[in-house]
C-alpha positions in Angstrom: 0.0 0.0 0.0 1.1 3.3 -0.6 0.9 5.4 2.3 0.8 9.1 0.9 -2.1 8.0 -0.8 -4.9 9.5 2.2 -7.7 8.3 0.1 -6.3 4.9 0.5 -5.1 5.3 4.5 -9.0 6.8 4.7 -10.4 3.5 3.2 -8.6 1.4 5.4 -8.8 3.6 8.8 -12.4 2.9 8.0 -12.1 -0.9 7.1 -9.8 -1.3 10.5 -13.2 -0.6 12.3 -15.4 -3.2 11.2 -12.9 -6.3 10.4 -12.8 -9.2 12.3 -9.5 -10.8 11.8 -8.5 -10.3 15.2 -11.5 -12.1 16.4 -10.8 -15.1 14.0 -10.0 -18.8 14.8 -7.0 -18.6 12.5 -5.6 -15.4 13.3 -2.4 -15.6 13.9 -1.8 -13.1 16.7 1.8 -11.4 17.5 0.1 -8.1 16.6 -0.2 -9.0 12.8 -1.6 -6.1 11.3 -5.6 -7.0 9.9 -7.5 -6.1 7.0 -5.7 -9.0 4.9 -8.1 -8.7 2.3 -7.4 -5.1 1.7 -3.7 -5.2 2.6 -1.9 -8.2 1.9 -0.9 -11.9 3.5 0.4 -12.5 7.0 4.2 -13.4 7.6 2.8 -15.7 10.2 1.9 -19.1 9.6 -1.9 -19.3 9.4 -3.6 -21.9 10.7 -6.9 -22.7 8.6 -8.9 -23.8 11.8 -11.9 -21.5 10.7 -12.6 -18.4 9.0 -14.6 -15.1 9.8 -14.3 -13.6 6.3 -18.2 -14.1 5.0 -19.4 -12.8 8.3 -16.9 -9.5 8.0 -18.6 -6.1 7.4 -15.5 -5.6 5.2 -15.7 -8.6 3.6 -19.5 -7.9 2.5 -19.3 -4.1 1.4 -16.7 -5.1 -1.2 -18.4 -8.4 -2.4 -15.4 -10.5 -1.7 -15.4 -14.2 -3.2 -12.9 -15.8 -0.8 -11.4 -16.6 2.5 -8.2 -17.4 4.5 -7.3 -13.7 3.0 -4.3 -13.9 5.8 -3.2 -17.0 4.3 -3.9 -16.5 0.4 -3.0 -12.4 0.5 -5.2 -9.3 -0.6 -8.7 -9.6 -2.9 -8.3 -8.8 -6.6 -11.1 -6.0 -6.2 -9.3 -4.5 -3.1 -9.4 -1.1 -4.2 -6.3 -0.6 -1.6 
């Protein structure tokens, strides 16, 4: 992400507020930064236990096809 673009740091200030990666089975903690559909994979190893993506407000107002975004990297319509 570029981050003299404010558009794009406005988009995902906004998107920070409703995901719920943090909240997710397979999150892998060590203050990983969220939004992977927006952003981009975790370093971490990911852990497909279960996945929050189809319930994420995020997820929804971009009409995301996928899941395991942490694992698999950002969405091809992320518009970050």
């Amino acid at each position: 992400m570029n981050n003299n673009n404010p558009v794009k740091r406005l988009i995902l200030g906004f998107n920070n507020k409703l995901c719920l990666c943090k909240k997710c089975p397979s999150y892998p903690g060590h203050k990983d930064k969220v939004v992977y559909c927006e952003r981009a994979k975790s370093p971490y190893v990911i852990s497909k236990t279960s996945c929050l993506c189809p319930q994420c407000r995020v997820w929804k107002l971009n009409h995301f096809a996928e899941t395991y975004y942490c694992s698999s990297g950002a969405a091809p319509l992320s518009r970050i």
